[in-house]
C-alpha positions in Angstrom: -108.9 166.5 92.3 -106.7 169.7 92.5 -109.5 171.6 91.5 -111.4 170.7 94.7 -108.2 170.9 97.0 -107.8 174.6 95.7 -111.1 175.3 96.2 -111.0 174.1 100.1 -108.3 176.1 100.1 -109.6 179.1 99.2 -112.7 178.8 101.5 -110.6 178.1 103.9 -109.0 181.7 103.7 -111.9 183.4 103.3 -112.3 182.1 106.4 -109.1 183.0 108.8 -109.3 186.6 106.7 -112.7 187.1 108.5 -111.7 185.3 111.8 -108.9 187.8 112.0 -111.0 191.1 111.1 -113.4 190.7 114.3 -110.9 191.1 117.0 -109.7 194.8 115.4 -113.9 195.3 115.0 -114.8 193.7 118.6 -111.9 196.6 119.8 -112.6 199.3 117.8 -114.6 201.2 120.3 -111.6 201.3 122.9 -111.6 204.4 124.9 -109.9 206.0 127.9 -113.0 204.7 130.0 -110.5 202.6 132.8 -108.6 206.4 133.9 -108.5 206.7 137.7 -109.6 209.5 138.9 -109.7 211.9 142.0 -112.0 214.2 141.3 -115.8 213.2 141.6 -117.7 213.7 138.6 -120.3 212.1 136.7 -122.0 212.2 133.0 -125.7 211.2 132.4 -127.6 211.2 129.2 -131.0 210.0 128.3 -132.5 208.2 125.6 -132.9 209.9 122.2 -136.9 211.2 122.0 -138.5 211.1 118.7 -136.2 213.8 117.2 -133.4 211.6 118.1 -131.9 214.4 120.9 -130.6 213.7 124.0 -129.9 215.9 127.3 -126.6 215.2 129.0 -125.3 216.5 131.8 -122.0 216.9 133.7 -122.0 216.7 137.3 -119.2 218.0 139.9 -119.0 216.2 142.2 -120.7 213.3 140.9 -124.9 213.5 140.6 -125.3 210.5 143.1 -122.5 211.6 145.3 -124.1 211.4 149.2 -123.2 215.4 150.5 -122.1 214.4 153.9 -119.2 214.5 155.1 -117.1 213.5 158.5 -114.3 215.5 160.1 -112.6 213.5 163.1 -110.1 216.2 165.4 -107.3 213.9 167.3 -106.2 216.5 169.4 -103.1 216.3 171.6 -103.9 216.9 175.1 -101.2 219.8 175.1 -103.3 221.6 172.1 -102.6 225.1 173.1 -105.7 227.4 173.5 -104.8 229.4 170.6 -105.1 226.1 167.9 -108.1 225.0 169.7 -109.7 227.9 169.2 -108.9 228.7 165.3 -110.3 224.7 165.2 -113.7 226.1 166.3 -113.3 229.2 164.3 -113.2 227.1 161.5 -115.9 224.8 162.2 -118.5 227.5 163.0 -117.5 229.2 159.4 -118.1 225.7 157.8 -121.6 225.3 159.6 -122.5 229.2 157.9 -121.5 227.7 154.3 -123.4 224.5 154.7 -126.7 225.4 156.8 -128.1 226.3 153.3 -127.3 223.6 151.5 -128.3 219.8 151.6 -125.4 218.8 153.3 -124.5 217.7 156.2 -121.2 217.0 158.2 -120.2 215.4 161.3 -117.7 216.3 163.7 -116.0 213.5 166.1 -113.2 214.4 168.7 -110.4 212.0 170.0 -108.1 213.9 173.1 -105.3 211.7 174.1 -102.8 211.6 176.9 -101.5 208.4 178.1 -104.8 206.8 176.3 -106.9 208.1 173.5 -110.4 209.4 174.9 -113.9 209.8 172.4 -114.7 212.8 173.9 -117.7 213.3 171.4 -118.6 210.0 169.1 -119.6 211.8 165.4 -122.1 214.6 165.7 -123.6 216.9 162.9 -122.7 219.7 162.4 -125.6 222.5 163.9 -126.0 225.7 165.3 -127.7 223.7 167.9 -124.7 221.4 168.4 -121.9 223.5 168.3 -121.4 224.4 172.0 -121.2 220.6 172.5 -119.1 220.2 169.7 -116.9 223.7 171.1 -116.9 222.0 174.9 -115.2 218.6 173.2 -112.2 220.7 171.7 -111.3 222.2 174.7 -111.3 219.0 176.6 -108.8 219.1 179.4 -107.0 216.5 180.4 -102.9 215.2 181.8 -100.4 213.0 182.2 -98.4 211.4 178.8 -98.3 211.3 175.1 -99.7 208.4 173.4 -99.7 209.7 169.6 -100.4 206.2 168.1 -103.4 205.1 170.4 -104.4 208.9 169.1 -104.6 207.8 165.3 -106.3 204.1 166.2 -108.9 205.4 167.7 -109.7 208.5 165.2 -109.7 205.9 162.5 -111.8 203.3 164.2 -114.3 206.7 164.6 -114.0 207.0 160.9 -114.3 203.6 159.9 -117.4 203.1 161.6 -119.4 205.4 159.6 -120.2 203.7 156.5 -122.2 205.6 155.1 -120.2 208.3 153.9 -117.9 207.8 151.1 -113.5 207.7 152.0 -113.1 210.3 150.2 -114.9 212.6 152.1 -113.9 211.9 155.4 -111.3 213.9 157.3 -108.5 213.0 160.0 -106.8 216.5 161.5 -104.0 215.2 163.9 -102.5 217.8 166.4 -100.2 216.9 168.5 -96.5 218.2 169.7 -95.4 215.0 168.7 -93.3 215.0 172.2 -94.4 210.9 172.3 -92.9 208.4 174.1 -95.3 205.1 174.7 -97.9 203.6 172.3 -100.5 200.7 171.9 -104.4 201.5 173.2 -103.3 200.1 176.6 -100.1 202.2 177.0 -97.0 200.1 176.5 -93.2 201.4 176.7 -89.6 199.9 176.4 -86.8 201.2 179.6 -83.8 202.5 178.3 -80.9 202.5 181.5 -79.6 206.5 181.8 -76.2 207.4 180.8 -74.9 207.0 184.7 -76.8 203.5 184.7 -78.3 204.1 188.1 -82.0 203.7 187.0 -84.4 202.7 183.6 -86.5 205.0 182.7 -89.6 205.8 179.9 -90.0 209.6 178.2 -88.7 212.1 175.6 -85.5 212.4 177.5 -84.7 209.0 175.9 -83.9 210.6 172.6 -81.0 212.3 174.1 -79.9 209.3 176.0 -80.0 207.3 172.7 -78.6 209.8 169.8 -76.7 212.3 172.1 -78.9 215.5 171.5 -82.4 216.4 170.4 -81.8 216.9 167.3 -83.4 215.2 164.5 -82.4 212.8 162.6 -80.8 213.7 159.2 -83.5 211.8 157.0 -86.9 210.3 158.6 -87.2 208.1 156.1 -83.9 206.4 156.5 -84.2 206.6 160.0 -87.8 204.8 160.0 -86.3 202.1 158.0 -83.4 201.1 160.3 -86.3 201.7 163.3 -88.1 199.3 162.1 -85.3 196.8 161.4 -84.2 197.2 165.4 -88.3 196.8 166.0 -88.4 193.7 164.0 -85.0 192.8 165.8 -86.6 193.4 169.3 -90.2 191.9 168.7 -91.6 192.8 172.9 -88.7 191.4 174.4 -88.2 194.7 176.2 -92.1 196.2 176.4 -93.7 197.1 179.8 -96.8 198.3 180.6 -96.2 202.3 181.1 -95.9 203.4 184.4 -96.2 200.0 186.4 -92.5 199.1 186.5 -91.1 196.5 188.7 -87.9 195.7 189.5 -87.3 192.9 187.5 -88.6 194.7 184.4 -86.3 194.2 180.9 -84.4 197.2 180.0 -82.3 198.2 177.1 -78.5 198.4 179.1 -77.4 202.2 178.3 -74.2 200.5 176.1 -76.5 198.8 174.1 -78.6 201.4 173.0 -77.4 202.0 169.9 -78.7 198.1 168.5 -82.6 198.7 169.7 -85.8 200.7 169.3 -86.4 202.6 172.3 -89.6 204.0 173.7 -89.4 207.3 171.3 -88.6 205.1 168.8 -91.3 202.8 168.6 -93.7 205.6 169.8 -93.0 207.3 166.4 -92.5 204.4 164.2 -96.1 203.5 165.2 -97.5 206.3 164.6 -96.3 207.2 161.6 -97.5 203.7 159.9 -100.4 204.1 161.5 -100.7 207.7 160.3 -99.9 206.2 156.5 -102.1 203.5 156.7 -105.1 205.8 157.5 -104.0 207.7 154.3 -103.9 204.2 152.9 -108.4 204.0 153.5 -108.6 207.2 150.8 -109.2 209.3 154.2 -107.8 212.8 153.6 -105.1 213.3 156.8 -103.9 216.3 158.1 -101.0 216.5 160.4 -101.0 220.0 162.5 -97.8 221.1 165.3 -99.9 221.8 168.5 -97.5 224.2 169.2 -93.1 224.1 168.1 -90.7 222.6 171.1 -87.5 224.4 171.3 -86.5 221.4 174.1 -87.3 218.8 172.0 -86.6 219.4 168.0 -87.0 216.2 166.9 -90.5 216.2 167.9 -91.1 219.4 165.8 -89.6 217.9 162.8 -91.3 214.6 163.0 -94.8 216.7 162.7 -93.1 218.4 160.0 -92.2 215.4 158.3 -95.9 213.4 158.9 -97.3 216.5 156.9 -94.3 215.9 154.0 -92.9 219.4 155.0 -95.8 221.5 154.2 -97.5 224.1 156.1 -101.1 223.2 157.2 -103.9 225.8 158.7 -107.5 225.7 159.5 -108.3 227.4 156.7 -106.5 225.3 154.2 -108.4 222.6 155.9 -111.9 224.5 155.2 -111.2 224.9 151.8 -110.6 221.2 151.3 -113.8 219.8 153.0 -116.1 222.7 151.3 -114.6 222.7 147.8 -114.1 220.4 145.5 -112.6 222.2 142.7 -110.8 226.1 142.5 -111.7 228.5 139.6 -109.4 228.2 136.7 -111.2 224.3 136.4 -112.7 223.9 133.1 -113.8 220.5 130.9 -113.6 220.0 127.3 -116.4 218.0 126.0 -116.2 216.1 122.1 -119.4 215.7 120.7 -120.2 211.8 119.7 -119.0 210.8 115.9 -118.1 207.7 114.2 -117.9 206.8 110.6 -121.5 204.9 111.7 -123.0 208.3 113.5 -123.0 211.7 113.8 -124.2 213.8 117.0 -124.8 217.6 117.0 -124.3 220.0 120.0 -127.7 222.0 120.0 -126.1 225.3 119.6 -129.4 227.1 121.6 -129.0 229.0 124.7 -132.3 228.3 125.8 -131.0 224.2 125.9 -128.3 225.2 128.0 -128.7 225.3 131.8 -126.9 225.7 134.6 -127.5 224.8 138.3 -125.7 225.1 141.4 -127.2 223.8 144.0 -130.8 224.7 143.8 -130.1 228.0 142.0 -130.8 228.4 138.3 -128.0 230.4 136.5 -129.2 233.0 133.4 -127.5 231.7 130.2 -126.8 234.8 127.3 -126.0 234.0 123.8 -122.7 236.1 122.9 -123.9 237.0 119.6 -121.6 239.7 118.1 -118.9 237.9 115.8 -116.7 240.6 116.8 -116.5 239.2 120.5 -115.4 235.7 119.8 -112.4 234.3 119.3 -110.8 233.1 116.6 -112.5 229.2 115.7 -114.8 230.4 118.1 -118.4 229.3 116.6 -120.8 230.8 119.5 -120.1 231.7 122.9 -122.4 231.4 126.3 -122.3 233.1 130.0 -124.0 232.0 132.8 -125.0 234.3 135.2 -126.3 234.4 138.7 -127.0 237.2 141.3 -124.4 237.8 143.5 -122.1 235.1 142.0 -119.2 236.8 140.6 -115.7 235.3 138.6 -112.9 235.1 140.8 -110.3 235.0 138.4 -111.3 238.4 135.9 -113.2 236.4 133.4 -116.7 237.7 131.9 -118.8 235.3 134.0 -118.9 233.1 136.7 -119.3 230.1 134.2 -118.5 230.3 130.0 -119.2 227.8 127.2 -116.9 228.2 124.0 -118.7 226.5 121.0 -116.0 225.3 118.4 -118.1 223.8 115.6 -114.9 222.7 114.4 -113.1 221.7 116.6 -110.4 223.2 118.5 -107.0 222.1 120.2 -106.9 222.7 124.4 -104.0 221.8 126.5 -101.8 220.1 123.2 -104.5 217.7 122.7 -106.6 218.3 119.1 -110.2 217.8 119.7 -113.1 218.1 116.8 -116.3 219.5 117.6 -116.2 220.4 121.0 -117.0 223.0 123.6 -115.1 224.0 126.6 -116.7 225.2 129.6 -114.8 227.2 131.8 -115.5 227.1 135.7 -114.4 230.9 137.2 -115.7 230.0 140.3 -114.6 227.7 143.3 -116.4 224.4 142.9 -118.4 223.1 146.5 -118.7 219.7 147.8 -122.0 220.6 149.5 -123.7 222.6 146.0 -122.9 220.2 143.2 -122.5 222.4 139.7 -124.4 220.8 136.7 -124.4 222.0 133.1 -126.9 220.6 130.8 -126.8 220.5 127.0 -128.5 218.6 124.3 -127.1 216.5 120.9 -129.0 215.2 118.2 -128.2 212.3 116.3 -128.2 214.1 112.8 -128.1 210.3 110.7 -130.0 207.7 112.0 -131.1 204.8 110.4 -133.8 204.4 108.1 -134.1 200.0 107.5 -136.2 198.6 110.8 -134.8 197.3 113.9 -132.8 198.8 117.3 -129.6 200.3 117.1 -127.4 201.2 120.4 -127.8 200.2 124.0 -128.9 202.9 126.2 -126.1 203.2 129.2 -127.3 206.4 131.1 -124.1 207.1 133.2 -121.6 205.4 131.0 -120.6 202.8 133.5 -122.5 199.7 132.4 -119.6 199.3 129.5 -122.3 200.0 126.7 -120.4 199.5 122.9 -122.0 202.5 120.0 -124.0 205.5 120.0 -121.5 207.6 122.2 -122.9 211.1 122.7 -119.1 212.7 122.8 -116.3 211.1 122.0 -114.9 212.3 125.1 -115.3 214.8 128.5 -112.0 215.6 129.7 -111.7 217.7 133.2 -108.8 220.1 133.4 -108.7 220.4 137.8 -107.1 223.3 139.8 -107.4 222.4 143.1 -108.0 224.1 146.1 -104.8 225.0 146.9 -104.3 226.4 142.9 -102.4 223.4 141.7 -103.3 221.8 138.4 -104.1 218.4 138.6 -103.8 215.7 135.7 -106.7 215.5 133.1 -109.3 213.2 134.4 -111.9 211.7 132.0 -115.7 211.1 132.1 -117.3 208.0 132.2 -119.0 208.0 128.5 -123.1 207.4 128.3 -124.5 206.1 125.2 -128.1 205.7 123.7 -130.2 203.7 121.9 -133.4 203.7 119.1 -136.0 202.1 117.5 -137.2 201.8 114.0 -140.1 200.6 113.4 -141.3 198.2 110.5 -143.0 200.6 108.2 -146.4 200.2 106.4 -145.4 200.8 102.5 -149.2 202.1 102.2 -148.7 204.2 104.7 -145.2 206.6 104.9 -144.0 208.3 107.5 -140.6 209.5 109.4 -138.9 206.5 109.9 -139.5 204.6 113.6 -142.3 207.7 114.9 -142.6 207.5 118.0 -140.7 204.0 118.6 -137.5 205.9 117.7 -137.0 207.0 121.3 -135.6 203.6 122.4 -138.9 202.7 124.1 -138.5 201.9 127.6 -134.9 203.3 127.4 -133.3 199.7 127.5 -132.3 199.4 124.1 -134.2 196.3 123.1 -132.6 193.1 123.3 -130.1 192.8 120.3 -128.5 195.8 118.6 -127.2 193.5 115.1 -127.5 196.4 112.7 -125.3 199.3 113.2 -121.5 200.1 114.0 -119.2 197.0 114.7 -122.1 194.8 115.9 -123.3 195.2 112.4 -120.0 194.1 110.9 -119.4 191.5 113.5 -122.1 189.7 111.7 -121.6 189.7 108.3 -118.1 188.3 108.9 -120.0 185.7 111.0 -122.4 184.8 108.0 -119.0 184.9 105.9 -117.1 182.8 108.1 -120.2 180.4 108.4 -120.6 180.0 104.2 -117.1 179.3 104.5 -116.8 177.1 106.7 -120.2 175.3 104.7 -118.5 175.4 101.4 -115.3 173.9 102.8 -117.2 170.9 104.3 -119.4 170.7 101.3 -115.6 170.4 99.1 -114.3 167.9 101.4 -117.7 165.5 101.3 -117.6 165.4 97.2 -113.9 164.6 97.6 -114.0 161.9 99.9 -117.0 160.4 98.1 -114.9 160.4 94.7 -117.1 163.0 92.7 
């Protein structure tokens, strides 16, 4: 009887010790595939042929990203000549980059006074439209400031066209920021004067309410306690602008002090509104239309809306062209587990490089003398006209390190970096494109991998790097954070051989087939060991039940 309890016993460990190895197996793939990321980018690779290579290539921006664009002005209607004009200035430089290209990008202006006015709904960018597009900037109009009906209706412009992705859609806000009412139907609050003989609506307010024009010490604390007296106040005191009556509620001049007045709430408004555009992945630029010696705070609210730095057309340009600044580079870990090993084809004729529709020369540095030290091989790309911007040998390099090499404090094993000496454009998407062969592959019959092409369908094996990490400079020669590549995988065939008749294991099957992998991948990497503990845990399990049936019927 003991004898048979110790042997339920010990089937029964055999099977929690196998229960418990899957979730560390089922895991053991785990990469940095959930990173957020800014920059657009993407990674393809496609199915190993019958010598079991693959071509991959990295895409900036991203191979499917639509290259359009949409770039909505809200222009105060006191935009001085001067701004207006660089605005135009920098639009026709834009339509010279992109006239070339497949791109396209459309232009929408908002003018606002007391209301906000479409002046031009969005319109592509042409030589043939840029007169009309010219005549909407310099839209003339009077009377009031209404900042926050401004930003509602250049969003409402930019969330109508759904067709082209958040992140490439533009807000540039000018404005004095000398506001006073706010709402799409303009709405203000009367504040009684300092001699109490009348109520009245405008910038003078702020003086009425703090004493002077300055500013206050800290926007941010002074939005919060705005919004408290807002909350407070709900529209006990709002009127329609400029259709006062005599009976109208007013803020009494010794009580001004406990509520949001028209300034105020004018500026509270639109600065959520302002953030919450920001909010939609839009990228917002706030611009002075021109600085206010009479009224300071309004200057420093502007200030404050574009967190204290300086903004200029060309700034602006830069950010809707390019994506990335030279300096930019990627380091890129060729795919190995103890279950497979990939090769990068070290081969400049597997090497290309495109930008845009142009073909870039690659050249093998050969000389062992010119390579740095853990170096392995070294290639420049090369294009007429296209010269590095930052003193390196070529527009683009590739650095081969067959053993691996160690970038930015991070150790990496067989790698190459690729450094980008050139700005990066939106509208031209840069694409390098290697090739890795898979130098192990099985030789027993069946499929092994699942083919994932762009390394978002969550595919588990047959990696072709390890990792792609992008190291970003941005336009305005910041380094960003590493961002990571999405990581494509691959699949094979072996086919069931005839022992009369030899060949390379899987011929011409070993491409994958049709690229999908085949239904089941049971025999390689963890899927492989996931089964064998499930055929463990199951003849466990069998033997336990087969223990426990002899001891209940008394044998």
């Amino acid at each position: 009887m003991k004898r048979k309890r110790r042997k339920i016993t010990a089937f029964a460990a055999v099977f929690l010790m196998a229960a418990a190895m899957i979730p560390s197996m089922a895991f053991a793939a785990d990469t940095p595939q959930d990173t957020v990321w800014e920059v657009s980018k993407s990674k393809t690779a496609t199915n190993l042929n019958e010598d079991y290579e693959s071509d991959i290539t990295l895409s900036l921006p991203a191979a499917e990203e639509q290259l359009e664009s949409d770039v909505v002005f809200v222009l105060d209607k006191s935009t001085s000549a001067d701004v207006q004009q660089d605005a135009v200035d920098m639009l026709k430089s834009l339509q010279e980059q992109i006239e070339k290209t497949q791109a396209k990008v459309n232009v929408g202006v908002v003018v606002f006074n007391k209301e906000a006015h479409n002046v031009l709904e969005l319109t592509e960018l042409t030589a043939e439209n840029l007169e009309k597009i010219e005549d909407a900037i310099y839209y003339n109009i009077s009377s009031g400031t209404n900042t926050h009906a401004g930003l509602i209706a250049g969003k409402e412009m930019l969330d109508g066209d759904t067709d082209v992705d958040p992140d490439r859609k533009y807000l540039i806000f000018v404005s004095d920021g000398i506001t006073y009412m706010y709402n799409e139907e303009p709405t203000a609050i009367l504040l009684q004067n300092g001699d109490k003989t009348n109520m009245f609506a405008g910038p003078d307010n702020w003086a009425t309410k703090y004493g002077s024009s300055n500013p206050p010490e800290d926007w941010e604390t002074w939005l919060t306690e705005i919004g408290d007296q807002i909350n407070a106040d709900g529209d006990t005191y709002e009127v329609p602008y400029k259709t006062y009556a005599e009976n109208d509620p007013y803020i009494p001049y010794d009580e001004r002090s406990e509520h949001a007045m028209s300034v105020d709430k004018a500026l509270y408004l639109t600065y959520e509104e302002y953030q919450s555009i920001k909010a939609e992945g839009y990228n917002c630029y706030a611009m002075k239309a021109e600085g206010n010696a009479d009224h300071p705070w309004a200057t420093s609210f502007m200030e404050h809306l574009a967190d204290g730095e300086s903004v200029s057309f060309d700034s602006i340009e830069n950010d809707i062209y390019y994506l990335l600044d030279a300096g930019s580079c990627v380091v890129d870990e060729i795919g190995h587990t103890d279950d497979y090993d990939f090769d990068f084809v070290n081969d400049a004729s597997r090497l290309t490089i495109k930008v845009g529709e142009d073909i870039y020369t690659s050249n093998d540095v050969t000389a062992e003398s010119d390579l740095e030290e853990g170096e392995t091989a070294r290639y420049t790309f090369t294009y007429d006209g296209a010269i590095a911007e930052n003193g390196a040998e070529a527009p683009f390099v590739l650095h081969y390190y067959q053993n691996g090499v160690t970038k930015e404090g991070k150790d990496y094993g067989e790698c190459f970096v690729w450094d980008i000496n050139v700005p990066v454009s939106n509208f031209a998407p840069v694409q390098l494109t290697y090739t890795v062969k898979l130098m192990n592959p099985k030789t027993e019959a069946g499929t092994y991998g699942e083919y994932d092409a762009d390394g978002i369908g969550g595919s588990d094996g047959l990696y072709t790097n390890n990792q792609a990490v992008l190291y970003p400079v941005s336009t305005d020669g910041s380094e960003g954070e590493a961002e990571y590549f999405a990581k494509p995988a691959v699949s094979y065939t072996v086919s069931a051989q005839d022992p009369d008749d030899p060949q390379q294991p899987g011929g011409g099957e070993a491409a994958g087939g049709n690229g999908n992998g085949g239904g089941s991948n049971p025999l390689t990497g963890d899927n492989a060991n996931i089964a064998l503990m499930a055929v463990i845990m199951a003849a466990a399990a069998g033997g336990a039940i087969a223990c426990v049936r002899k001891l209940h019927s008394g044998r």
